[in-house]
KOLBA-108791 format. One line per field, with one value per residue: residue in one letter; x, y, z of N, C-alpha, C in turn. Coordinates in Angstrom, 3 decimals, padded with zeros to 6 digits. Example, Ala and Ser with C-alpha at 12.3 -4.5 7.8 and 13.67 -1.06 7.14 Angstrom:
! KOLBA-108791
residu <- A | S
n_c1 <- 013.190 | 012.850
n_c2 <- -005.690 | -002.250
n_c3 <- 007.800 | 007.080
ca_c1 <- 012.300 | 013.670
ca_c2 <- -004.500 | -001.060
ca_c3 <- 007.800 | 007.140
c_c1 <- 013.200 | 012.900
c_c2 <- -003.300 | 000.030
c_c3 <- 007.800 | 007.870
END
This chain:
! KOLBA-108791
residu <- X | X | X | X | X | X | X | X | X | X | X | X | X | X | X | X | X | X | X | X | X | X | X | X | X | X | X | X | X | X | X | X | X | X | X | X | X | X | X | X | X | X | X | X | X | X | X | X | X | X | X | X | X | X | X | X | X | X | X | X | X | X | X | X | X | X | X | X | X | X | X | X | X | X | X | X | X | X | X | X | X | X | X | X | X | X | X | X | X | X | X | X | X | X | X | X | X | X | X | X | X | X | X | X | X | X | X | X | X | X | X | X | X | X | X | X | X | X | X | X | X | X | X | X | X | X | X | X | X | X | X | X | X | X | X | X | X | X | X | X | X | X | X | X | X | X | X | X | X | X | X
n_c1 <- 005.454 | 004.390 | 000.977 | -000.744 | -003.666 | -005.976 | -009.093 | -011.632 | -014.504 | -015.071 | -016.381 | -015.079 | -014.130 | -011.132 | -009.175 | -009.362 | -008.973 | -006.182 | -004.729 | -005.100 | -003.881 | -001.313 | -000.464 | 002.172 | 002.831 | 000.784 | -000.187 | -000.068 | -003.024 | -004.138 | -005.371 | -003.597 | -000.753 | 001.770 | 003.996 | 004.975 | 006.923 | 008.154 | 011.554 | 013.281 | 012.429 | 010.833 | 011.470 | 010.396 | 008.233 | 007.224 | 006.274 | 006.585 | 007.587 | 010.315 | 010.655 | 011.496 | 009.410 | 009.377 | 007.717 | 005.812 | 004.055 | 002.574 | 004.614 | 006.320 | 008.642 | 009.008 | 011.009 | 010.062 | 010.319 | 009.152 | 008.746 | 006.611 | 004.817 | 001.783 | 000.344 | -003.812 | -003.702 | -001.882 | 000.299 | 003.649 | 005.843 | 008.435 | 009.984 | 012.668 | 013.729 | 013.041 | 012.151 | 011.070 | 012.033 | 012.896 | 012.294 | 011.399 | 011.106 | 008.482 | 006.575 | 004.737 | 002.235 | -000.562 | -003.513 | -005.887 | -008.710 | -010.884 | -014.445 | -016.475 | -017.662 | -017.612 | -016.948 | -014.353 | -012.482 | -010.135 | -007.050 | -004.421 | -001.834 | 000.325 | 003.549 | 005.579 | 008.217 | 008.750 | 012.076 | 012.293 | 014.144 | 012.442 | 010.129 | 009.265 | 007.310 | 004.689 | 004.520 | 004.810 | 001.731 | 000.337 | 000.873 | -000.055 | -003.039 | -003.314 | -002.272 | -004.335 | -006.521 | -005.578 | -004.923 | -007.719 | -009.100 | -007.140 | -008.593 | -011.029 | -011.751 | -010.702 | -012.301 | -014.585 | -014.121 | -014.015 | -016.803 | -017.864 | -017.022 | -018.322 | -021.131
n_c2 <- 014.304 | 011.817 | 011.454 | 009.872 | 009.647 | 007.776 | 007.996 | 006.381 | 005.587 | 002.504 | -000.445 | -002.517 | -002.921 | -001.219 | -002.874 | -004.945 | -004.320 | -002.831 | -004.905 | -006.524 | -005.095 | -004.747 | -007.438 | -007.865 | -010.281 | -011.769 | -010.448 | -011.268 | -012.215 | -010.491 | -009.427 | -007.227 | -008.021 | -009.866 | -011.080 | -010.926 | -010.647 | -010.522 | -009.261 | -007.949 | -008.254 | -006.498 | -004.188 | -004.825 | -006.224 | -008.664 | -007.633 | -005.060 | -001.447 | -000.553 | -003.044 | -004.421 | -005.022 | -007.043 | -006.377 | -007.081 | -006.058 | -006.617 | -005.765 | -004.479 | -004.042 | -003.697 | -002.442 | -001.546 | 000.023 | 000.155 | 002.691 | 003.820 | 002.874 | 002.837 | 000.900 | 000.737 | 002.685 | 003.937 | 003.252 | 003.790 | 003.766 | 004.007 | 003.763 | 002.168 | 001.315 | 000.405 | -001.971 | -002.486 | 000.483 | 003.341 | 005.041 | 008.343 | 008.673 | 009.825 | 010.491 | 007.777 | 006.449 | 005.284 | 005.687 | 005.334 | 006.016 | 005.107 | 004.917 | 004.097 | 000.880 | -000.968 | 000.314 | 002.235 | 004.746 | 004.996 | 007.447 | 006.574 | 007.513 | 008.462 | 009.720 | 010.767 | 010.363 | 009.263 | 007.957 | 008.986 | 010.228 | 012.146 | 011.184 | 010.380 | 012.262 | 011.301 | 008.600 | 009.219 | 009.933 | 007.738 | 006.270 | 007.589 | 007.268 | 004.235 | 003.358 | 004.710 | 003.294 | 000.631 | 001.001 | 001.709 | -000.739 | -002.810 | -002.603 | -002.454 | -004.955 | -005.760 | -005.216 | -007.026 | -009.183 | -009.176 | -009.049 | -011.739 | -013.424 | -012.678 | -012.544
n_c3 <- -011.787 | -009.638 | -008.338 | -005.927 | -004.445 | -002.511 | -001.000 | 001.090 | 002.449 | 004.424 | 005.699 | 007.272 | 010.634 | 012.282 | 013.193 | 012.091 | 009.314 | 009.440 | 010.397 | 007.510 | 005.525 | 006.615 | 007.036 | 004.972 | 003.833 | 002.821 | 000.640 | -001.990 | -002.285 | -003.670 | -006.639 | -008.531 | -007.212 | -007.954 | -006.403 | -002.597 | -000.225 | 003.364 | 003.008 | 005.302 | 008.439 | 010.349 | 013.502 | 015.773 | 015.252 | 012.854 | 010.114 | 010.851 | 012.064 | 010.259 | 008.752 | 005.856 | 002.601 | -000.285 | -003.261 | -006.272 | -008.696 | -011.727 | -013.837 | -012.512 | -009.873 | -006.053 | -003.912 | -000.598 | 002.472 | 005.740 | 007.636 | 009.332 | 012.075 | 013.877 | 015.327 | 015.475 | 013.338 | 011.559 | 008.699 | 007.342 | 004.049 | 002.565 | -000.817 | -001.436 | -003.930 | -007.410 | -009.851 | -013.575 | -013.661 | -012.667 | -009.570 | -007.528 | -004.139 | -002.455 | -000.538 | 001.242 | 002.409 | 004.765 | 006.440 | 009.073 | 010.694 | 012.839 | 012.264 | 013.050 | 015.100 | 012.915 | 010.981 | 008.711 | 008.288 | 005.110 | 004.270 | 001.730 | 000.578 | -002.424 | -003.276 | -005.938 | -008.335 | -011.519 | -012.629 | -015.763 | -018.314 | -020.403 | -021.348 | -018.572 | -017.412 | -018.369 | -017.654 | -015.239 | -014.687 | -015.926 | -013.521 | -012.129 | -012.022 | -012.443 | -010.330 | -007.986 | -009.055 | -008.319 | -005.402 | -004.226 | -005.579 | -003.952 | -001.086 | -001.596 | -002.186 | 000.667 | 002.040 | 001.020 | 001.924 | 004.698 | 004.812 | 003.344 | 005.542 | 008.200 | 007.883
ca_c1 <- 005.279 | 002.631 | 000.241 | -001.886 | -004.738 | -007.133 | -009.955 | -012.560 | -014.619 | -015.194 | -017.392 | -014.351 | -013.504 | -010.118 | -007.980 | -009.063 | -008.223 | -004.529 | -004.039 | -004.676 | -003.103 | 000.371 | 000.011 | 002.994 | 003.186 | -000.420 | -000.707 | -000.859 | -004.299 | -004.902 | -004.949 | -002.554 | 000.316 | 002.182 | 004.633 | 004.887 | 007.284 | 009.258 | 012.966 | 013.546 | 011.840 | 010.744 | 012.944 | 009.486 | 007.060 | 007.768 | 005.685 | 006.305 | 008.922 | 011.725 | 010.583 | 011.566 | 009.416 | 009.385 | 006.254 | 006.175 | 003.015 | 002.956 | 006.085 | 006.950 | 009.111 | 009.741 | 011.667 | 009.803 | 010.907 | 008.280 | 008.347 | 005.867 | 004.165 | 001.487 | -000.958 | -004.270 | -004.183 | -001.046 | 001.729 | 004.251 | 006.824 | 009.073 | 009.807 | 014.055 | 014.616 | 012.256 | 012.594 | 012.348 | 012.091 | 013.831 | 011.713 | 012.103 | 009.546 | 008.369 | 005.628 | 003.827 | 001.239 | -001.663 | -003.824 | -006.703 | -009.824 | -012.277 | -015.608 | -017.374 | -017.509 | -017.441 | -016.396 | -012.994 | -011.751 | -008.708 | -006.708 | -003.442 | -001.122 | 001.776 | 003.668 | 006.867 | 008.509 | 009.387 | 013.282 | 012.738 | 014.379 | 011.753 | 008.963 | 008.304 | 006.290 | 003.812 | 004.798 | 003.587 | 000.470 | -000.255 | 001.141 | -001.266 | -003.885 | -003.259 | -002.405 | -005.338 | -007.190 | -005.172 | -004.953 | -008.889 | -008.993 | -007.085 | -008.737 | -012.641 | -011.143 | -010.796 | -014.237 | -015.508 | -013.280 | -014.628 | -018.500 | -017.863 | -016.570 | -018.808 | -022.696
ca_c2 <- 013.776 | 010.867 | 011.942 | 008.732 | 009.878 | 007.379 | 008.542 | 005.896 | 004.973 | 000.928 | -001.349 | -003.237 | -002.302 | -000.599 | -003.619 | -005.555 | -003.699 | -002.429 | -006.008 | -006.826 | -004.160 | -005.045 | -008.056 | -008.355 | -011.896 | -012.087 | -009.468 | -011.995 | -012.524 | -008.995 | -009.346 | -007.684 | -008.425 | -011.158 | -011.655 | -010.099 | -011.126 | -009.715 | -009.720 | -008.012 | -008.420 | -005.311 | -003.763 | -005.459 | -006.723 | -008.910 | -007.031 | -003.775 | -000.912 | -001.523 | -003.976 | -004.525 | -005.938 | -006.497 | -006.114 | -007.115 | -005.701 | -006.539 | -005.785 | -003.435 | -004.834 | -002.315 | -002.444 | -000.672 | 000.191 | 000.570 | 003.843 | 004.433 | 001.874 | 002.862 | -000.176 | 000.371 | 003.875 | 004.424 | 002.624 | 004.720 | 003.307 | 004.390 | 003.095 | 002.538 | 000.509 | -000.135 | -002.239 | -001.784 | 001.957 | 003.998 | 006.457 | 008.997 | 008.019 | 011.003 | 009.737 | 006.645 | 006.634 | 004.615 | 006.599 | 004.674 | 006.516 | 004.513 | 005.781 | 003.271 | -000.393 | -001.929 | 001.382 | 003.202 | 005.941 | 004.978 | 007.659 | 005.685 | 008.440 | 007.831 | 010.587 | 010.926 | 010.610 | 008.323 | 008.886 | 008.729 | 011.337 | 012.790 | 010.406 | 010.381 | 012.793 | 010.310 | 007.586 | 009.223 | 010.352 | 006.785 | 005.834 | 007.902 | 006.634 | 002.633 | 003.445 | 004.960 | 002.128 | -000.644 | 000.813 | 001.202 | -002.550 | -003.692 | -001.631 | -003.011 | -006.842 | -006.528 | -005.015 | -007.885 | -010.433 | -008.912 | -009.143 | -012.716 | -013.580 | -011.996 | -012.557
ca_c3 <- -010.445 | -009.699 | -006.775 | -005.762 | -003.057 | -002.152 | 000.202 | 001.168 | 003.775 | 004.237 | 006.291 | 008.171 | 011.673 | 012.180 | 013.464 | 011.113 | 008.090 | 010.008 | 010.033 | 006.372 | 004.988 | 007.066 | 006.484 | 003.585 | 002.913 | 001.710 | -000.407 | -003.579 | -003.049 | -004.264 | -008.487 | -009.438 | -007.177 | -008.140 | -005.629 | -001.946 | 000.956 | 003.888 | 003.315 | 006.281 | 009.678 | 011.561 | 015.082 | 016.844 | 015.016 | 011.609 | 009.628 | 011.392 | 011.830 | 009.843 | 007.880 | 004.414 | 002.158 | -002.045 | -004.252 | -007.593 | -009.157 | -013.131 | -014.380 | -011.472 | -008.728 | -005.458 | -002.301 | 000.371 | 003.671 | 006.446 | 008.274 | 010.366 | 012.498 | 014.770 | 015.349 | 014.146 | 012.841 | 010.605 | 008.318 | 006.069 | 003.415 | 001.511 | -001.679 | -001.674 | -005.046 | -008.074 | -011.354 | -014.446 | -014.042 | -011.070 | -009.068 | -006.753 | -003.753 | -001.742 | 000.152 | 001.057 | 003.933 | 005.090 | 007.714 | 009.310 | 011.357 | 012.777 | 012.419 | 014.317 | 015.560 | 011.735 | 009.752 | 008.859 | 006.805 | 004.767 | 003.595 | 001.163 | -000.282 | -002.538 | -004.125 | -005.701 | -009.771 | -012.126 | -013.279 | -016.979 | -019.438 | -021.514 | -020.468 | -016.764 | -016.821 | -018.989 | -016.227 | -014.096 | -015.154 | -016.097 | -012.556 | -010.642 | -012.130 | -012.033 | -008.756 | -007.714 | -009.484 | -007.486 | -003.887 | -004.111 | -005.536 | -002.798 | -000.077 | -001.619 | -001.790 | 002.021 | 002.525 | 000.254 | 002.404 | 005.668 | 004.902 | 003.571 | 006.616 | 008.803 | 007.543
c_c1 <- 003.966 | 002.233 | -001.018 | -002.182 | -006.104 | -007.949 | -010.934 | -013.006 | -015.225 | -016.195 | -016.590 | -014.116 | -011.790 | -008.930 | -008.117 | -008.608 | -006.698 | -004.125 | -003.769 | -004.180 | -001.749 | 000.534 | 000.849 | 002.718 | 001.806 | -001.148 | -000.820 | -001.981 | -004.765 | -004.469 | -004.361 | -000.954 | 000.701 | 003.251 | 004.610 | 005.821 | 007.820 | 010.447 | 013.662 | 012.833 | 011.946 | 011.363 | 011.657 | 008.545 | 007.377 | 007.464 | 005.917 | 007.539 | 010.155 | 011.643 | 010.984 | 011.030 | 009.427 | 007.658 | 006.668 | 004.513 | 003.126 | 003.965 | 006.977 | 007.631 | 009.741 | 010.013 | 011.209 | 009.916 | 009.734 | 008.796 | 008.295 | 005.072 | 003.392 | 000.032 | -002.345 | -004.305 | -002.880 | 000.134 | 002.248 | 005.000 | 007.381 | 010.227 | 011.778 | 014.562 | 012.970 | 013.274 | 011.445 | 012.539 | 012.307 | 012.779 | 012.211 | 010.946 | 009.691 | 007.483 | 004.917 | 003.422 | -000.191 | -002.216 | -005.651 | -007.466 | -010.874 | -013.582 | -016.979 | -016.698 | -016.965 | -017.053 | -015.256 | -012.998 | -010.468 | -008.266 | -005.336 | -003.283 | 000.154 | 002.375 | 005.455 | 007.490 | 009.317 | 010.852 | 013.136 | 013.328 | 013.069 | 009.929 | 008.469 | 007.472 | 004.962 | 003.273 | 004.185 | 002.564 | -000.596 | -000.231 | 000.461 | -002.638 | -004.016 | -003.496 | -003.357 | -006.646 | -006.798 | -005.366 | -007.068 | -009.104 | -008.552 | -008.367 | -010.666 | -012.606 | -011.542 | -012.107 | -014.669 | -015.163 | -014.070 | -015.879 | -019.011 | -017.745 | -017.283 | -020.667 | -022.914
c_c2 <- 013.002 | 011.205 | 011.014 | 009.115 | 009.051 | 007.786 | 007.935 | 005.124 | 003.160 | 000.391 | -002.308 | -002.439 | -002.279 | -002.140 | -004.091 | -005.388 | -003.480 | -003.917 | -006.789 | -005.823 | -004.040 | -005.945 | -008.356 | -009.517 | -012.315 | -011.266 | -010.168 | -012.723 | -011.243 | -008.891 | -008.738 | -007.674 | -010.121 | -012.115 | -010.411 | -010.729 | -010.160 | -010.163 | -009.486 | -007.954 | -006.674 | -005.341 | -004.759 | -006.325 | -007.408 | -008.399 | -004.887 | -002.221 | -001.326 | -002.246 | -003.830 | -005.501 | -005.634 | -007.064 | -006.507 | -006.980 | -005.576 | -006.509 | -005.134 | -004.508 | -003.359 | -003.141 | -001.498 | -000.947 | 000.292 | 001.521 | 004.320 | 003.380 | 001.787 | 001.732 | 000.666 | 001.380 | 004.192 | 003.397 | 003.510 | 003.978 | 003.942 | 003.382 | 003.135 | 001.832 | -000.110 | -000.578 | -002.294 | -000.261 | 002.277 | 005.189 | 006.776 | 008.992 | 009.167 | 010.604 | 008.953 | 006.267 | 005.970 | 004.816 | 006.102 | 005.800 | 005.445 | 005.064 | 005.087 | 002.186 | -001.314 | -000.665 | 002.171 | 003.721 | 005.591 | 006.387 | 007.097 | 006.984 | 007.787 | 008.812 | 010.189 | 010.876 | 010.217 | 008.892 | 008.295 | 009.915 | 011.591 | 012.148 | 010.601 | 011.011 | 011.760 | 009.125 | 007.780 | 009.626 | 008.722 | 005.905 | 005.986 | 007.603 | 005.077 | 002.542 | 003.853 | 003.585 | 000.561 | -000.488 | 000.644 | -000.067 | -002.952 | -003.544 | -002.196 | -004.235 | -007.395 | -006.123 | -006.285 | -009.074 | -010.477 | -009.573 | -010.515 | -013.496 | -013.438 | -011.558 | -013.783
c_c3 <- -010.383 | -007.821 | -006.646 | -004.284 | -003.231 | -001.182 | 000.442 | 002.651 | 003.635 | 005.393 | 007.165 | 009.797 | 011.463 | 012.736 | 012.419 | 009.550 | 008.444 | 009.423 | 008.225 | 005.630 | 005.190 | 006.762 | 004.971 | 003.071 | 002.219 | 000.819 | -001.966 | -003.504 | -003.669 | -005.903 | -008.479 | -008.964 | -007.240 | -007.475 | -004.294 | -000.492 | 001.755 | 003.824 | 004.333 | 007.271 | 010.235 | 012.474 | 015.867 | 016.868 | 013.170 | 010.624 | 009.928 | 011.206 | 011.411 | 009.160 | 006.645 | 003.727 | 000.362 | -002.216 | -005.582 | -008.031 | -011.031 | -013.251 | -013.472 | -009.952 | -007.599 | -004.189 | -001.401 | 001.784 | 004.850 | 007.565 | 009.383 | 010.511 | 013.875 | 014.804 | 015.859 | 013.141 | 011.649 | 010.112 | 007.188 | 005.660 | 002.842 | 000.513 | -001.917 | -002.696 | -005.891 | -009.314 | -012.045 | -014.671 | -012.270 | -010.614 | -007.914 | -005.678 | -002.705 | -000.096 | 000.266 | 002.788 | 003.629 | 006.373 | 007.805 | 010.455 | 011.686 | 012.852 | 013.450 | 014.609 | 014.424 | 010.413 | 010.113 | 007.977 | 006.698 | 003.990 | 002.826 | 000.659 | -000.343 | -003.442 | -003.984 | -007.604 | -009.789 | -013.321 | -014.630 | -017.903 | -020.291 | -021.262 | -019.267 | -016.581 | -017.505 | -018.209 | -015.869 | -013.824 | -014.894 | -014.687 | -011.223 | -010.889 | -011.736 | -011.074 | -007.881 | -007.735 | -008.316 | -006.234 | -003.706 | -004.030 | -004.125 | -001.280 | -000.639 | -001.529 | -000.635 | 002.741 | 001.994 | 001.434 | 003.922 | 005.630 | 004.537 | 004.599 | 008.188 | 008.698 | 007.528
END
């Protein structure tokens, strides 16, 4: 089972992180996705409940569903179709705190296991790590993007 828990606090205020973090369609400025759209439109918001969008991160391509959609404090997915390896997606949550005017606590959790015979468990070893490695990445990007922006 891969258990990806990020826990960091940032320097953006809370909308503005909600917002880049929903935003789907520009998630390929973040190295290492390489493609990111919505295929389906949210019940309210295009980005929002309901939505479906794909990821293609390296070699990994996923279909995730969006959840949970409470503007600025929470988005959940779940993960309903990967290639080239099939997993089983348990949880995927993005839980925002603001701590002040220009600071939030992200917590990003993603748990769940990769269907390989004899392997997966290796997967996903290597899966909660990367992953760990990438949601940080993204999640310091938009601090970096912020403070450019903003000094």
């Amino acid at each position: 089972m891969f258990g990806i828990n990020v826990n960091l606090s940032l320097n953006v205020p809370i909308d503005y992180l909600f917002e880049a973090i929903s935003e789907h369609g520009a998630y390929t400025r973040f190295k290492a996705v390489r493609y990111a759209a919505v295929v389906e439109p949210g019940n309210t918001e295009h980005n929002g409940l309901g939505a479906l969008r794909e990821i293609h991160v390296g070699p990994l391509q996923f279909m995730e569903r969006i959840t949970v959609f409470e503007r600025p404090n929470r988005m959940d997915y779940h993960i309903e179709a990967s290639k080239p390896v099939s997993m089983q997606h348990d949880v995927g949550s993005i839980m925002l705190t603001s701590l002040s005017n220009s600071q939030t606590q992200v917590i990003w959790q993603s748990q769940g296991h990769i269907k390989i015979p004899l392997l997966g468990w290796l997967i996903d070893k290597k899966f909660t790590i990367d992953g760990s490695k990438g949601f940080t990445s993204i999640l310091k990007q938009i601090e970096r993007e912020y403070i450019s922006h903003n000094t």
